[in-house]
mmCIF file as Biopython writes it, N, C-alpha, C and O atoms, coordinates in Angstrom:
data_model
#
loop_
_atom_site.group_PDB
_atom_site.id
_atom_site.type_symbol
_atom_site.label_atom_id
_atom_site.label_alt_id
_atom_site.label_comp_id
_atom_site.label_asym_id
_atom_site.label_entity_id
_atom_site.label_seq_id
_atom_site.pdbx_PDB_ins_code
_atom_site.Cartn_x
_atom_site.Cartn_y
_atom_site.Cartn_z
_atom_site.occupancy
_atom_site.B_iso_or_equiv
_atom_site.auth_seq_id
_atom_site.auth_asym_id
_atom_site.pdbx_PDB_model_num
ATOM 1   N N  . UNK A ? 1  ? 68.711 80.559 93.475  1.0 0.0 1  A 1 
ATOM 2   C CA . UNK A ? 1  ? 68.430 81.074 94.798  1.0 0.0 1  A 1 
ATOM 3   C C  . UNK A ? 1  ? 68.362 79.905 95.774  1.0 0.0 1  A 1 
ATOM 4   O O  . UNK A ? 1  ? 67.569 78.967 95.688  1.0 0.0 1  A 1 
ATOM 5   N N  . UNK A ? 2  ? 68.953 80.015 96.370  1.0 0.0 2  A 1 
ATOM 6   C CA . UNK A ? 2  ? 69.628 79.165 98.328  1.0 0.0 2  A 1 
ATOM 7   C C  . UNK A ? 2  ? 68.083 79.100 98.584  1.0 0.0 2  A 1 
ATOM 8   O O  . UNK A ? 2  ? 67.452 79.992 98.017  1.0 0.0 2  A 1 
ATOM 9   N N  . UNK A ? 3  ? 67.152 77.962 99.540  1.0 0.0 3  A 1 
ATOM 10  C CA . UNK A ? 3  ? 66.405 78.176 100.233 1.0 0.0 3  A 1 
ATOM 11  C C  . UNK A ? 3  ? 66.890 77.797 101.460 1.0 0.0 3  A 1 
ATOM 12  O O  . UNK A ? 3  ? 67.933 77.164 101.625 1.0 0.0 3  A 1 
ATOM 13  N N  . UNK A ? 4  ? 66.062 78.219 102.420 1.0 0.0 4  A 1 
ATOM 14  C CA . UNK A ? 4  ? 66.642 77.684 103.819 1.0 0.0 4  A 1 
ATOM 15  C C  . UNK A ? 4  ? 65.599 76.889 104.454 1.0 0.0 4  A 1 
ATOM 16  O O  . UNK A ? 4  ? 64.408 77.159 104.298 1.0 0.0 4  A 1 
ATOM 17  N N  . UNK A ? 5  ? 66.049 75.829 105.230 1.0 0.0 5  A 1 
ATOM 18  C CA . UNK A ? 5  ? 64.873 75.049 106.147 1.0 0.0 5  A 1 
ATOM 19  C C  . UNK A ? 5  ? 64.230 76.010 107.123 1.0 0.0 5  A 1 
ATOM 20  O O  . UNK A ? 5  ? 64.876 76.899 107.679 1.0 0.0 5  A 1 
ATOM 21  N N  . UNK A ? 6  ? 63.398 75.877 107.245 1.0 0.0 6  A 1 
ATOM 22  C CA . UNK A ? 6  ? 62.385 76.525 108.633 1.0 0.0 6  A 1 
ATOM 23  C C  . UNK A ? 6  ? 61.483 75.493 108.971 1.0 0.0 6  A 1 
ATOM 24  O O  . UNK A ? 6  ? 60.946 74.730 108.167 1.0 0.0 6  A 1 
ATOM 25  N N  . UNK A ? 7  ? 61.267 75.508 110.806 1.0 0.0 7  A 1 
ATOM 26  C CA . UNK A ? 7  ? 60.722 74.416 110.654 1.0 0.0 7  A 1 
ATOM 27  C C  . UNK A ? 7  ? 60.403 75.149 112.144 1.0 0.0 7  A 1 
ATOM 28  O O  . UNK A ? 7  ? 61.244 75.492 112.975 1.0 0.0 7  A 1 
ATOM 29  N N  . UNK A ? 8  ? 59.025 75.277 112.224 1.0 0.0 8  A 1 
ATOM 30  C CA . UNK A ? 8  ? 58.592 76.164 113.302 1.0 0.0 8  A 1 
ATOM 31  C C  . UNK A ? 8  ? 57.115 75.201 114.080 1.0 0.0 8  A 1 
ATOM 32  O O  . UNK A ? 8  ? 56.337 74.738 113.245 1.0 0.0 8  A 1 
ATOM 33  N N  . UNK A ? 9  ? 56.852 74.994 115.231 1.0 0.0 9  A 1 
ATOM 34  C CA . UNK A ? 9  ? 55.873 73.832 115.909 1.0 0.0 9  A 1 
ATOM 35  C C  . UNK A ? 9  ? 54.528 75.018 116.009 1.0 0.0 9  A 1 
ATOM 36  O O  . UNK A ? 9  ? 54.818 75.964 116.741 1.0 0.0 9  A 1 
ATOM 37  N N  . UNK A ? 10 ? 53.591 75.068 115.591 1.0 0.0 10 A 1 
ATOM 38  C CA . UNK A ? 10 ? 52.006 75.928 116.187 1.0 0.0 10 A 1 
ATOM 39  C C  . UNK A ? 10 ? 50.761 74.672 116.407 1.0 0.0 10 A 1 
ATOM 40  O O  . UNK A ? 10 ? 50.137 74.011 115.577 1.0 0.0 10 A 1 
ATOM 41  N N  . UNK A ? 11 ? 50.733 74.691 117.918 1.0 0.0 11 A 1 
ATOM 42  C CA . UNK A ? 11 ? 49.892 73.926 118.744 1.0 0.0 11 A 1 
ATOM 43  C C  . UNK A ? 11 ? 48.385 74.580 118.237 1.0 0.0 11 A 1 
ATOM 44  O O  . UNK A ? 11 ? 48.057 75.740 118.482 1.0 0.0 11 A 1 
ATOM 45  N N  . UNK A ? 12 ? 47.773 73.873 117.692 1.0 0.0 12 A 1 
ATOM 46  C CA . UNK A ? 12 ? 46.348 74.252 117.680 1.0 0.0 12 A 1 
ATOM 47  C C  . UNK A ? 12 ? 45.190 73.042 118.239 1.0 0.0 12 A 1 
ATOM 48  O O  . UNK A ? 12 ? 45.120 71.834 118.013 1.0 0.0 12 A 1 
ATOM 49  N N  . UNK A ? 13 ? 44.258 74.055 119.145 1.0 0.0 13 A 1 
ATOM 50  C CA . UNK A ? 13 ? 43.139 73.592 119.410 1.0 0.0 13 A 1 
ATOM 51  C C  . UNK A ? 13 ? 41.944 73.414 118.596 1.0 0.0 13 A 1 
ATOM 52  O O  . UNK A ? 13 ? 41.503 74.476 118.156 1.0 0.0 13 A 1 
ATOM 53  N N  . UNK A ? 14 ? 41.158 72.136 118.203 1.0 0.0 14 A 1 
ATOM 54  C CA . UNK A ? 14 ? 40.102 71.869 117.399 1.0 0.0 14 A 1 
ATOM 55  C C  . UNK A ? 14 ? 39.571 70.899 118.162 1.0 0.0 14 A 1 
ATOM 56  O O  . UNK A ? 14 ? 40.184 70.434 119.122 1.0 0.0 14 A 1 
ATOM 57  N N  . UNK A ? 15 ? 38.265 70.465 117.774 1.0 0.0 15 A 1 
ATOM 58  C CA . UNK A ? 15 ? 37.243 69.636 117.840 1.0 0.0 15 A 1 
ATOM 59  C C  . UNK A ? 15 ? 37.472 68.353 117.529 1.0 0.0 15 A 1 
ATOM 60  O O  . UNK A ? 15 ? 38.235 68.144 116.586 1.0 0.0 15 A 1 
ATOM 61  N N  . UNK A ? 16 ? 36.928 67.317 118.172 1.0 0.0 16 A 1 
ATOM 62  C CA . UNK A ? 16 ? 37.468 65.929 117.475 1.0 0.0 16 A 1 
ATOM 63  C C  . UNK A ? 16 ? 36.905 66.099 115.880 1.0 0.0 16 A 1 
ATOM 64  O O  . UNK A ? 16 ? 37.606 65.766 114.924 1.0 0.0 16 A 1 
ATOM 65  N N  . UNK A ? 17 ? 35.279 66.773 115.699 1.0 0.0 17 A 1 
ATOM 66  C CA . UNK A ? 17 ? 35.118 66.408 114.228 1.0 0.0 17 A 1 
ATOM 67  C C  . UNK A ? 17 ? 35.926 66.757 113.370 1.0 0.0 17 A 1 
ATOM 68  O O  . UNK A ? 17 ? 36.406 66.035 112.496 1.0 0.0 17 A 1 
ATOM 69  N N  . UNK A ? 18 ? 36.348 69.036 113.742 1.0 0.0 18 A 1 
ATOM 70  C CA . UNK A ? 18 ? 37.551 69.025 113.216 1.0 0.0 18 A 1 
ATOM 71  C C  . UNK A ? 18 ? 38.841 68.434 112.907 1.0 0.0 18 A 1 
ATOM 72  O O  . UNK A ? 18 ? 39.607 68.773 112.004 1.0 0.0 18 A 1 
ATOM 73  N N  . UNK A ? 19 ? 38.970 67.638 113.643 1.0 0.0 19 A 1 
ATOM 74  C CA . UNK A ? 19 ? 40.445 66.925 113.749 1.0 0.0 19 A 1 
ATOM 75  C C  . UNK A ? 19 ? 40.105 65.399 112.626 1.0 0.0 19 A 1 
ATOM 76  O O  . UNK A ? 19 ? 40.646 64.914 111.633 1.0 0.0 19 A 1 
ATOM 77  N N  . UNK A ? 20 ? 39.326 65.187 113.187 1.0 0.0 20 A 1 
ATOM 78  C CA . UNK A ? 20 ? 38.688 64.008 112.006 1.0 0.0 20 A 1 
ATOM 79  C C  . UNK A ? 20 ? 38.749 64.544 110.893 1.0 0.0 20 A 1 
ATOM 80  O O  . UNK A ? 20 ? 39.601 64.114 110.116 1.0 0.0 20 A 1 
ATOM 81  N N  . UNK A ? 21 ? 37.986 65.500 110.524 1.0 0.0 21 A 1 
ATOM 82  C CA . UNK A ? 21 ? 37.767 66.055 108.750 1.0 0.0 21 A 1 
ATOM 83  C C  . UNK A ? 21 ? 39.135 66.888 108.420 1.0 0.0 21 A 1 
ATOM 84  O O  . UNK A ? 21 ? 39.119 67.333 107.272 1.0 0.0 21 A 1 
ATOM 85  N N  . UNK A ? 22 ? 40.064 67.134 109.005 1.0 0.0 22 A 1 
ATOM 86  C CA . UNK A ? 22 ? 41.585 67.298 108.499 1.0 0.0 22 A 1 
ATOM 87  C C  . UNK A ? 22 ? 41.832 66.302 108.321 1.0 0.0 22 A 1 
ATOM 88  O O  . UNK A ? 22 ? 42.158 66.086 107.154 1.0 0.0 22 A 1 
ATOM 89  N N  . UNK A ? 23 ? 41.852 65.045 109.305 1.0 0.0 23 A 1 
ATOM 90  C CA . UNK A ? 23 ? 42.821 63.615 108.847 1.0 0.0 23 A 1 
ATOM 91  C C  . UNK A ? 23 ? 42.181 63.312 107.527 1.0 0.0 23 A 1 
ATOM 92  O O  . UNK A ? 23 ? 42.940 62.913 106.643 1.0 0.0 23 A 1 
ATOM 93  N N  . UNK A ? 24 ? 40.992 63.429 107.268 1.0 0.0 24 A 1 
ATOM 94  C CA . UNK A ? 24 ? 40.210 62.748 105.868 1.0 0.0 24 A 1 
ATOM 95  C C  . UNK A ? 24 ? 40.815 63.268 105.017 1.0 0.0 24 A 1 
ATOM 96  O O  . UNK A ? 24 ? 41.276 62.515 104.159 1.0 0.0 24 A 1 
ATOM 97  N N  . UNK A ? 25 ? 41.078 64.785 104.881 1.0 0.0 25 A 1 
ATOM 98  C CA . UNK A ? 25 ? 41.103 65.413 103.543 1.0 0.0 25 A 1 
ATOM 99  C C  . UNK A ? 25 ? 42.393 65.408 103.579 1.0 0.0 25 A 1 
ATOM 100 O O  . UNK A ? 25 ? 42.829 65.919 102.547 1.0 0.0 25 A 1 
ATOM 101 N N  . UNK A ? 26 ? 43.522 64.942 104.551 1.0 0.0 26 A 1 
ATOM 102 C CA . UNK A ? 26 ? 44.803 64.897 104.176 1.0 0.0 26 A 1 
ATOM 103 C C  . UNK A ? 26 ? 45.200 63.285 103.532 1.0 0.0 26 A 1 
ATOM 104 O O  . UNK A ? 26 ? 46.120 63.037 102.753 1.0 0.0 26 A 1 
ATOM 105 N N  . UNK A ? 27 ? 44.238 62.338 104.097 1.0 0.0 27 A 1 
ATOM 106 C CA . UNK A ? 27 ? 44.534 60.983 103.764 1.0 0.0 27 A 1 
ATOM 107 C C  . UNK A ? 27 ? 43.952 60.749 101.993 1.0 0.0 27 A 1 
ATOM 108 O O  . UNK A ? 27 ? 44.391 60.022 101.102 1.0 0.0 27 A 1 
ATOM 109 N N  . UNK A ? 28 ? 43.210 61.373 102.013 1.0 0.0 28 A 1 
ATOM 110 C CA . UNK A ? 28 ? 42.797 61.675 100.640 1.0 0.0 28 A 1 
ATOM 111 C C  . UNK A ? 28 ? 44.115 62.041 99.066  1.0 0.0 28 A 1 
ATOM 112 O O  . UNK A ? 28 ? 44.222 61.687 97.892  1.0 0.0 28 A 1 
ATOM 113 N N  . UNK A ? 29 ? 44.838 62.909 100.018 1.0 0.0 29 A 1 
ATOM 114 C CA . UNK A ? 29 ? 45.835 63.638 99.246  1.0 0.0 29 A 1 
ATOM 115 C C  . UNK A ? 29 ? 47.370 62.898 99.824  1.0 0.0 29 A 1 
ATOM 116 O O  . UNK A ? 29 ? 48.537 63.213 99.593  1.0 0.0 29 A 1 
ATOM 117 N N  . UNK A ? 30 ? 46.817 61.875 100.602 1.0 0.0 30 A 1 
ATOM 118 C CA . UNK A ? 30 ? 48.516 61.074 100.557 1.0 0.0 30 A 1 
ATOM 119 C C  . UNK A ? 30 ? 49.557 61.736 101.502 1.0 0.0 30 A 1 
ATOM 120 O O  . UNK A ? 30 ? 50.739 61.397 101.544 1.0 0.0 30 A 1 
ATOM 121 N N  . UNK A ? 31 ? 49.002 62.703 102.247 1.0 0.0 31 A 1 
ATOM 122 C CA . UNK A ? 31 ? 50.110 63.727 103.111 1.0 0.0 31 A 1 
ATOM 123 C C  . UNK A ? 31 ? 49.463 63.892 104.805 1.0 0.0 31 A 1 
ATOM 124 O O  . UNK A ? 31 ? 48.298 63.857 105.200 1.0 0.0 31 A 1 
ATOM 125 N N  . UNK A ? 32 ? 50.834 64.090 105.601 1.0 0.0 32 A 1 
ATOM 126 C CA . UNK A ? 32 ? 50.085 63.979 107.059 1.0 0.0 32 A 1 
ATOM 127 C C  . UNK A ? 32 ? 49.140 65.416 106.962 1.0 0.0 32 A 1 
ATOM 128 O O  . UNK A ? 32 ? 49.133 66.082 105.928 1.0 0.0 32 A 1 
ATOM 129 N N  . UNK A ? 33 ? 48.471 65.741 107.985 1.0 0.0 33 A 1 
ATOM 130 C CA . UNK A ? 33 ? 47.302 66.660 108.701 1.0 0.0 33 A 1 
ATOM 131 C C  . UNK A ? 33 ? 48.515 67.724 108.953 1.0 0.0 33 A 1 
ATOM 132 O O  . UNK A ? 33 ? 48.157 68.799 109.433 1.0 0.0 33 A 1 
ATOM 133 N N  . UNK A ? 34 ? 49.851 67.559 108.698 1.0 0.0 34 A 1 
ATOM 134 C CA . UNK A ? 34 ? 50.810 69.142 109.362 1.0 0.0 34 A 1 
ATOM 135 C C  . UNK A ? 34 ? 51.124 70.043 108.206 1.0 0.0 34 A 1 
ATOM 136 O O  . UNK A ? 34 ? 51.018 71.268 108.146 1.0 0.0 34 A 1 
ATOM 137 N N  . UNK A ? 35 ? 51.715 68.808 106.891 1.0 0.0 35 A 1 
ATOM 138 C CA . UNK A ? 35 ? 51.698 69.107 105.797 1.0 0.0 35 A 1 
ATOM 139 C C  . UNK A ? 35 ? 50.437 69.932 105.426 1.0 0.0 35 A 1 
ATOM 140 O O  . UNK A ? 35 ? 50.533 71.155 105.321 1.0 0.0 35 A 1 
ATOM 141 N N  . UNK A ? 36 ? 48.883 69.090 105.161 1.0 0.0 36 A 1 
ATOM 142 C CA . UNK A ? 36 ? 47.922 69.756 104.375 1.0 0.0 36 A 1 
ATOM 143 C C  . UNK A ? 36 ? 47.555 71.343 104.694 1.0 0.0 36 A 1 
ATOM 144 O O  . UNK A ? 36 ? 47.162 72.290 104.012 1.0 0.0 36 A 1 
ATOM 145 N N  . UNK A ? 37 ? 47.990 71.070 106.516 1.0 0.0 37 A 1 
ATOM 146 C CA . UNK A ? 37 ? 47.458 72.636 107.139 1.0 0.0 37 A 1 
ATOM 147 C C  . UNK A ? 37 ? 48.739 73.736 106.558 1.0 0.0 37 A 1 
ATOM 148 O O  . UNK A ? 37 ? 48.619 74.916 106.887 1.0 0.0 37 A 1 
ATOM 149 N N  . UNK A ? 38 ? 49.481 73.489 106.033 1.0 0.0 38 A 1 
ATOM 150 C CA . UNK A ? 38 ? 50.816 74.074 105.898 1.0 0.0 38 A 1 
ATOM 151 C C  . UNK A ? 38 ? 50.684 74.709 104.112 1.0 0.0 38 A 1 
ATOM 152 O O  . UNK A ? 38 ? 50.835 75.855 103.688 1.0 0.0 38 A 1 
ATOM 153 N N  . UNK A ? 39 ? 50.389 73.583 103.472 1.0 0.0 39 A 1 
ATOM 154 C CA . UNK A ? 39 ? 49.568 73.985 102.182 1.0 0.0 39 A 1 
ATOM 155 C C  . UNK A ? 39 ? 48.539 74.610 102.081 1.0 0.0 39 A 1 
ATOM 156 O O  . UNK A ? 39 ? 48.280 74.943 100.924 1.0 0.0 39 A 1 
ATOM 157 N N  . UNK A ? 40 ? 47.445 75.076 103.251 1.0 0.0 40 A 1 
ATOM 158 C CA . UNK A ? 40 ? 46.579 75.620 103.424 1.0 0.0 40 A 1 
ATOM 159 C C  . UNK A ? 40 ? 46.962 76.793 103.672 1.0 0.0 40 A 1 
ATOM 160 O O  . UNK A ? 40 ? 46.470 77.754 103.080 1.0 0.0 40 A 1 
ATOM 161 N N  . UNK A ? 41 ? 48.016 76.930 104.696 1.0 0.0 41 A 1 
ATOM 162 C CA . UNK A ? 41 ? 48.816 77.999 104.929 1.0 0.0 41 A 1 
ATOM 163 C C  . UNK A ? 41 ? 49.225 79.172 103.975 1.0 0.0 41 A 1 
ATOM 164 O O  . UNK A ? 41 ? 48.927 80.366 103.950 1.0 0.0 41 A 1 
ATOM 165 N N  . UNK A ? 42 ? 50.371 78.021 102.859 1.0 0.0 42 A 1 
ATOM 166 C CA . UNK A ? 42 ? 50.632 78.858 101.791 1.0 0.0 42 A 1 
ATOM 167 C C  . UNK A ? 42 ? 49.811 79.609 101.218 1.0 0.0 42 A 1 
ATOM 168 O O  . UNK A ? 42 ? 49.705 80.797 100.913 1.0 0.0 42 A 1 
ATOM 169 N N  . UNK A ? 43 ? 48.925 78.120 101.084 1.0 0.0 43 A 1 
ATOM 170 C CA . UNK A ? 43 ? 47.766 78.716 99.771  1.0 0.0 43 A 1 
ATOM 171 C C  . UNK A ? 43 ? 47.343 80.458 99.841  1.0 0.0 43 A 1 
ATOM 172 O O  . UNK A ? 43 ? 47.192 81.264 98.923  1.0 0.0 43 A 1 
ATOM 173 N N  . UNK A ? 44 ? 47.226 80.633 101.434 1.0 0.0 44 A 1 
ATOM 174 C CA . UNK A ? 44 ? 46.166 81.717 101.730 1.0 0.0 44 A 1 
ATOM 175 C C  . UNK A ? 44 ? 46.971 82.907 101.597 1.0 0.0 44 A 1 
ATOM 176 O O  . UNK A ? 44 ? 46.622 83.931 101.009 1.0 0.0 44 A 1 
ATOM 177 N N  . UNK A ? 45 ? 48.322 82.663 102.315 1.0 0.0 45 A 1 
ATOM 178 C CA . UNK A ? 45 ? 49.171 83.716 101.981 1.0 0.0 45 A 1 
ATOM 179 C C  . UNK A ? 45 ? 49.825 84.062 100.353 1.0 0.0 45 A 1 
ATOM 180 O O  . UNK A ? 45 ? 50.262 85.134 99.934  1.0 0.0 45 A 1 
ATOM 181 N N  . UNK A ? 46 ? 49.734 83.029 99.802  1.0 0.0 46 A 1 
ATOM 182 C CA . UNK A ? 46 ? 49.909 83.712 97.861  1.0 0.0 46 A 1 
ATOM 183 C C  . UNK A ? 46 ? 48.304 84.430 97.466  1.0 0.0 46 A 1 
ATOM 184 O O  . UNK A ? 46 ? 48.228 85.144 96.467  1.0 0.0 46 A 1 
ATOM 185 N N  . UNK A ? 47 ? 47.578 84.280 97.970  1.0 0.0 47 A 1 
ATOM 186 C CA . UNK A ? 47 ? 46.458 84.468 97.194  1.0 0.0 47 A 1 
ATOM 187 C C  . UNK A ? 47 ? 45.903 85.779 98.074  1.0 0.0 47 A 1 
ATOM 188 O O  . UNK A ? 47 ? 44.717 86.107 98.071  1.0 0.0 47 A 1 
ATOM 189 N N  . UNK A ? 48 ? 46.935 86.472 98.821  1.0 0.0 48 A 1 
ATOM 190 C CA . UNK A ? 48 ? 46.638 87.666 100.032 1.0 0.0 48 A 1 
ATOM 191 C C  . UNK A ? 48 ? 47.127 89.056 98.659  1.0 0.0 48 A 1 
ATOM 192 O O  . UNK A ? 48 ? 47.901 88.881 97.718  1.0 0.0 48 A 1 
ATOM 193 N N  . UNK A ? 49 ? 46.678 89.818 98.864  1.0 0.0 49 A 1 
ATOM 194 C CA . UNK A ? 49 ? 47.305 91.302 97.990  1.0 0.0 49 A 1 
ATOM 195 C C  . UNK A ? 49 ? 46.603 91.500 96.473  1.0 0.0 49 A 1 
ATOM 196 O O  . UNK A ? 49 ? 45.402 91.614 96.229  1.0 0.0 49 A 1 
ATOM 197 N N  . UNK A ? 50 ? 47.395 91.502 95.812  1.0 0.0 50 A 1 
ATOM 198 C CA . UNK A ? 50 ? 47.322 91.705 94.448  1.0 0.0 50 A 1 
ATOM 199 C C  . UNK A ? 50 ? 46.789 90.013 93.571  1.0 0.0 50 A 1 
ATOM 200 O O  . UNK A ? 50 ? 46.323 89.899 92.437  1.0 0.0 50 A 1 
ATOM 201 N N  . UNK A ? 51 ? 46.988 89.251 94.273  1.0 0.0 51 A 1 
ATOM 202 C CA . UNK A ? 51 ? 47.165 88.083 93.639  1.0 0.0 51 A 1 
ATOM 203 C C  . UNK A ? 51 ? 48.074 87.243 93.231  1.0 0.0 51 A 1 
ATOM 204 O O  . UNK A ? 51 ? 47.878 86.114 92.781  1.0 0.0 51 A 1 
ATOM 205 N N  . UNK A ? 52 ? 49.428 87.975 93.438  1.0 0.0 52 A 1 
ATOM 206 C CA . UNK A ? 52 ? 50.761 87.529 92.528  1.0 0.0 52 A 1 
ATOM 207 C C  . UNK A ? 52 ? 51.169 86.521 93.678  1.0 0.0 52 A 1 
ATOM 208 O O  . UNK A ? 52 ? 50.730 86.792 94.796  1.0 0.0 52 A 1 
ATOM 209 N N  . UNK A ? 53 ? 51.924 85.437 93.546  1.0 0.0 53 A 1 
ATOM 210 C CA . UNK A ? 53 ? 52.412 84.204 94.439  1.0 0.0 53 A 1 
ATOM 211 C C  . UNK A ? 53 ? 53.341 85.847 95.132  1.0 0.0 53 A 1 
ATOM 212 O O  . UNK A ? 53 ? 53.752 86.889 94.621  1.0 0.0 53 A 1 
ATOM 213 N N  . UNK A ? 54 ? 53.317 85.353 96.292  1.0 0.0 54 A 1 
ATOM 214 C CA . UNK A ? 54 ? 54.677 85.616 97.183  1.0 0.0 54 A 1 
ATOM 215 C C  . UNK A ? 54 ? 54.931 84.252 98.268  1.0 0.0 54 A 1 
ATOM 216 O O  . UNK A ? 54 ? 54.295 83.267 98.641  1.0 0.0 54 A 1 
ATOM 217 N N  . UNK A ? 55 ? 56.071 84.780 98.470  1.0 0.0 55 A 1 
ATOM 218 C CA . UNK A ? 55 ? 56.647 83.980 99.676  1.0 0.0 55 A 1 
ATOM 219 C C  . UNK A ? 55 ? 56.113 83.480 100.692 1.0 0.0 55 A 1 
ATOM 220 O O  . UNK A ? 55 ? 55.315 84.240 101.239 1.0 0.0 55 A 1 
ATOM 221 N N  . UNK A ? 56 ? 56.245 82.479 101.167 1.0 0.0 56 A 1 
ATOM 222 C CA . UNK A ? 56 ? 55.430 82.081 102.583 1.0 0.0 56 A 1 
ATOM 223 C C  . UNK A ? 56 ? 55.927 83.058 103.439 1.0 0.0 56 A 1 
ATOM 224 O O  . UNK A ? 56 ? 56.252 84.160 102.997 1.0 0.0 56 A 1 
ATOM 225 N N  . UNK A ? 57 ? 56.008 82.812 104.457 1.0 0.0 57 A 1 
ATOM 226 C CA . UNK A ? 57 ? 55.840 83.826 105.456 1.0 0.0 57 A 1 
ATOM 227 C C  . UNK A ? 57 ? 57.931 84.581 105.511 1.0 0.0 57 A 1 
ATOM 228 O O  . UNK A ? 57 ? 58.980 84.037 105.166 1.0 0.0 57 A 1 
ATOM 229 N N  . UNK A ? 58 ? 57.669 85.842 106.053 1.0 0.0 58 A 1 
ATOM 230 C CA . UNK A ? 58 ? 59.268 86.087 105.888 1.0 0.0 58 A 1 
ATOM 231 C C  . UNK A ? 58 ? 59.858 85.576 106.734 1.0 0.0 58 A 1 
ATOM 232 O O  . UNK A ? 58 ? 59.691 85.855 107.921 1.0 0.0 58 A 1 
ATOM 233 N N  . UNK A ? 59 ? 60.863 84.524 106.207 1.0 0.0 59 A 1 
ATOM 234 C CA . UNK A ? 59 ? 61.541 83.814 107.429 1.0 0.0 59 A 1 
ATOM 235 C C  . UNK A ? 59 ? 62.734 84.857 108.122 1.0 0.0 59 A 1 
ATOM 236 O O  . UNK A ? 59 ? 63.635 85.487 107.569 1.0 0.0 59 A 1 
ATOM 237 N N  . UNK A ? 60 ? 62.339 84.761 109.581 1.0 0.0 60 A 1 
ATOM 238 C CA . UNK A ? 60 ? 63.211 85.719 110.315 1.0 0.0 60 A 1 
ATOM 239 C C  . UNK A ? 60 ? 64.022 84.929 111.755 1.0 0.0 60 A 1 
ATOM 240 O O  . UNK A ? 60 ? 63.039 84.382 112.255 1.0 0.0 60 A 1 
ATOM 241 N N  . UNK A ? 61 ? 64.800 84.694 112.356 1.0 0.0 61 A 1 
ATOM 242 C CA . UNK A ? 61 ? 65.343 84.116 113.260 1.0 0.0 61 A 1 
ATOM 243 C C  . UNK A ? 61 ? 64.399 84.689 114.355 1.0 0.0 61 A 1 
ATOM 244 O O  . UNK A ? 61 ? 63.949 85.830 114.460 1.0 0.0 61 A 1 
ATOM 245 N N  . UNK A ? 62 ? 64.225 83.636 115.112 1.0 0.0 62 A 1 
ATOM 246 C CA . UNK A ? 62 ? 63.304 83.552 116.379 1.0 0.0 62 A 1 
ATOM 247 C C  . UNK A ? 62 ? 63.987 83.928 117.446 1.0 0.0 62 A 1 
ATOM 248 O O  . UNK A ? 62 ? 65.183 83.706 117.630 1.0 0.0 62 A 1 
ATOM 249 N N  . UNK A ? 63 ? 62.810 84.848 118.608 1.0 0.0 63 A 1 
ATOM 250 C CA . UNK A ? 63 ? 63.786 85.573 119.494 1.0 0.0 63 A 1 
ATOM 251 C C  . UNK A ? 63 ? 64.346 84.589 120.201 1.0 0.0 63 A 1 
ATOM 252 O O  . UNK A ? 63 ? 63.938 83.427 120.204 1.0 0.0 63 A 1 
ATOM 253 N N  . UNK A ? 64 ? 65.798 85.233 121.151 1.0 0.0 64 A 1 
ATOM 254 C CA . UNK A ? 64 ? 66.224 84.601 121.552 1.0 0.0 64 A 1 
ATOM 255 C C  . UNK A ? 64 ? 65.120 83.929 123.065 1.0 0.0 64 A 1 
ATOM 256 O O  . UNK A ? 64 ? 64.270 84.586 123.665 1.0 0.0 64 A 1 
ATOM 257 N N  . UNK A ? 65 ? 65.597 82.193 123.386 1.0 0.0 65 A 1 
ATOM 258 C CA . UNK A ? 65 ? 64.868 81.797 124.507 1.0 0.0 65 A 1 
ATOM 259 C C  . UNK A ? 65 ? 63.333 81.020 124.059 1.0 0.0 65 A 1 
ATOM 260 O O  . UNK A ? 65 ? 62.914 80.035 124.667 1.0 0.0 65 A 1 
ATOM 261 N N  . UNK A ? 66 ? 62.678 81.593 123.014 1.0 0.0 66 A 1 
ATOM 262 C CA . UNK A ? 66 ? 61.391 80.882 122.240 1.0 0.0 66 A 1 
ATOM 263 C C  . UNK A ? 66 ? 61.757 79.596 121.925 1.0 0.0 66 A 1 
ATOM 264 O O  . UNK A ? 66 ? 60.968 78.855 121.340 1.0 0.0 66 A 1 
#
C-alpha cells in the first residue's frame, strides 16, 4: 500500500510554561515540539473507538483557496 505525504500547518496558542514543557519532553525523545505534538496526535486518534490502530486522520484534499 502507496502512502501519500500530507503535510498540513495548525497554529496553536499556549503559555510560555506550556511551550517550555513541550520543548522538554520533545528534547528528551530526540524530536522537534511539531513532531512530538503529531505523535500525540496519532496516539489519541488509534486509541479513539474500539481500540484497534486506525489511520491518522482521513487524508482528504483541502478546499480550494485554504
Amino acid at each position: 500500500m502507496e502512502r501519500e505525504g500530507f503535510n498540513q500547518t495548525i497554529a496553536v496558542k499556549v503559555s510560555n510554561s506550556i511551550a517550555d514543557l513541550l520543548a522538554n519532553l520533545a528534547a528528551q525523545r530526540g524530536i522537534t515540539v511539531s513532531a512530538y505534538i503529531r505523535n500525540l496526535i496519532d496516539a489519541g486518534l488509534r486509541s479513539t473507538g474500539d481500540r484497534q490502530d486506525r489511520p491518522a486522520i482521513q487524508r482528504r484534499r483541502p478546499l480550494r483557496g485554504w
